[in-house]
N, C-alpha and C positions, 0 to 999 in steps of 0.2 A: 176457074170461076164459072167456067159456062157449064161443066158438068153438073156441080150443084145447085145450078138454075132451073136443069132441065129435070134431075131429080125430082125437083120441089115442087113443078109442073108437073111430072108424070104421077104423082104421088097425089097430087089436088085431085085431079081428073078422077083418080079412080076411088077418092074417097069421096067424093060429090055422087061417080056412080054405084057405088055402094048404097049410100045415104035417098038414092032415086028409082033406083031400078028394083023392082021387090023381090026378084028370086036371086038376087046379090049381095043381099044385107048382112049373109052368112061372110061375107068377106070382110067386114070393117075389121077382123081383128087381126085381118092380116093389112092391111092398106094402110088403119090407123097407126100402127109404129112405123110404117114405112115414111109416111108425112113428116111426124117425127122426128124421125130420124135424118130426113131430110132437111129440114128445119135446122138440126144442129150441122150438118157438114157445111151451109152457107152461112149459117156465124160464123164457123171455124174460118173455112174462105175465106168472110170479110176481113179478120181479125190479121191471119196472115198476112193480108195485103194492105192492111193499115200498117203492119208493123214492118215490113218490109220497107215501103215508103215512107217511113219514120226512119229509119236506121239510114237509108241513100240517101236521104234530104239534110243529114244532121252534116256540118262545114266544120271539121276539127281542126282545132290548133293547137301540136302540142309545143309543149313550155319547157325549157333546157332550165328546169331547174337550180340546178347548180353554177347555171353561167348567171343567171337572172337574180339571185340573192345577192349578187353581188355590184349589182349596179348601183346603189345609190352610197355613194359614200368607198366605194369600194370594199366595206367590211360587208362580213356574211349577215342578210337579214331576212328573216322567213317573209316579214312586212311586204317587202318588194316585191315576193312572190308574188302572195294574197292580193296583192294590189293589180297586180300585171293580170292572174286569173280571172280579178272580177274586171277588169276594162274590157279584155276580148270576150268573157259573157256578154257584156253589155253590149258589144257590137252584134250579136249574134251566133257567136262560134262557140262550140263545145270544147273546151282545155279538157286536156290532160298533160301531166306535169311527170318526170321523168327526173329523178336525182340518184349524184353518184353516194356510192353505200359511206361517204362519209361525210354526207350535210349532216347528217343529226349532231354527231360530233362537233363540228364547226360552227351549230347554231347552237346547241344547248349541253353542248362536254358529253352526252355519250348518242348511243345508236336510236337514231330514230325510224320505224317500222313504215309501211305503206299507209294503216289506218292513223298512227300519231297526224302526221303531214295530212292527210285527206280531213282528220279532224278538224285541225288548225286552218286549211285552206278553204274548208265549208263544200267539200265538193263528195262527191261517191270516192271510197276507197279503191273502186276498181280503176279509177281516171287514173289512181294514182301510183307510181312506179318507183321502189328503190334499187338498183341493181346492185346483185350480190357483191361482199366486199370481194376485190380482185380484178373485178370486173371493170373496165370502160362504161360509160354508162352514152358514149356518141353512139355508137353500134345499134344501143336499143331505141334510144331517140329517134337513128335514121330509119331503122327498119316501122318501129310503129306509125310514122310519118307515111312509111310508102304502103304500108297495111291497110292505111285509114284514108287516102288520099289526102294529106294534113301537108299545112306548113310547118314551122318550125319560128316558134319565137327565140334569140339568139344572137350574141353578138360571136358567136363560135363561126369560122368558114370552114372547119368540117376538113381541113386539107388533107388530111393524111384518110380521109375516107371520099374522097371524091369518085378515085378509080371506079371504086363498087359502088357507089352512090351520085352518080354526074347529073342528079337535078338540081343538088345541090348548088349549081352552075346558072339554073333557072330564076331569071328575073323574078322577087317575090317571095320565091320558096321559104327563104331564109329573111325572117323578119326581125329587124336590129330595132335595139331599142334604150332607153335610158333616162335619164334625169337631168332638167334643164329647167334651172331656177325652183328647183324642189317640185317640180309637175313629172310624172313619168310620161311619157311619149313613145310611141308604138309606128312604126312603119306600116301599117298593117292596109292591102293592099284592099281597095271594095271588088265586087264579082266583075265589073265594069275593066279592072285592070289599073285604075289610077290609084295614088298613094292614099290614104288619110292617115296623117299626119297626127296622132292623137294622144 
């Protein structure tokens, strides 16, 4: 950031003295694109470091999809999903949702894609994850969790991936959650460390 400061500086200066000094007017056509140009590499700067600070500031929590459809009633419902999504937006955390390659199946009898679910859930497609049929879909859950530094909404404790995974072990990490007199309810922990109960 300080480079393109000093650019933009050294770039004023000389077009000021171009603009002043009269046996150096033959210069503005070199100084003038230099300003410029300078001009545009501290937007760029700026923009970098707005976007950087936007991407570290965002608090992810992803959503075990496939454990979470299933809480309310115990049958599979995308509702619960969409529901559980928009509560942790509300709190201020950015979901993303991770299902195994056979929710589509079990919510609507055949295969549903990343963008069906992303539709349905009101969120960007990219939040959202089907893994390949065959596939586990804990694996991808845990890893994106420790990619994003996220919790994990979840009534799953992950045992058979603890070894490779021992934050799973960490107060919090793992956020349980469910239906209690037809209210869903979130363990969902504030930056503070205490529960809210929600």
């Amino acid at each position: 950031m300080i480079a393109p400061i000093f650019l933009l500086l050294a770039s004023s200066i000389a077009v000021v003295a171009t603009l002043f000094v009269p046996d150096w007017s033959d210069f503005l056509m070199v100084t003038a694109p230099c300003l410029l140009a300078s001009v545009v590499l501290l937007i760029c700067a700026i923009a970098r470091r707005a976007k950087h600070w936007k991407a570290s500031s965002t608090r992810w929590i992803i959503v075990d999809g496939s454990n979470v459809m299933h809480w309310c009633d115990g049958s599979p419902q995308i509702e619960t999903v969409k529901e559980t999504v928009n509560q942790i937006s509300g709190l201020g955390y950015t979901p993303g949702v991770v299902f195994d390659a056979n929710a589509g199946y079990l919510l609507s009898g055949r295969y549903q894609h990343n963008g069906a679910f992303a539709k349905f859930l009101g969120i960007p497609e990219e939040r959202v994850m089907v893994v390949p049929k065959g596939t586990p879909a804990d694996p991808a859950i845990l890893a994106a969790a420790r990619d994003l530094g996220a919790q994990i909404v979840t009534n799953d404790r992950f045992r058979d991936w603890a070894d490779q995974y021992p934050e799973v072990h960490r107060p919090g990490y793992l956020i349980r959650g469910g239906y209690r007199s037809g209210e869903l309810w979130l363990d969902v922990p504030d930056p503070a460390g205490s529960v809210n109960k929600t």
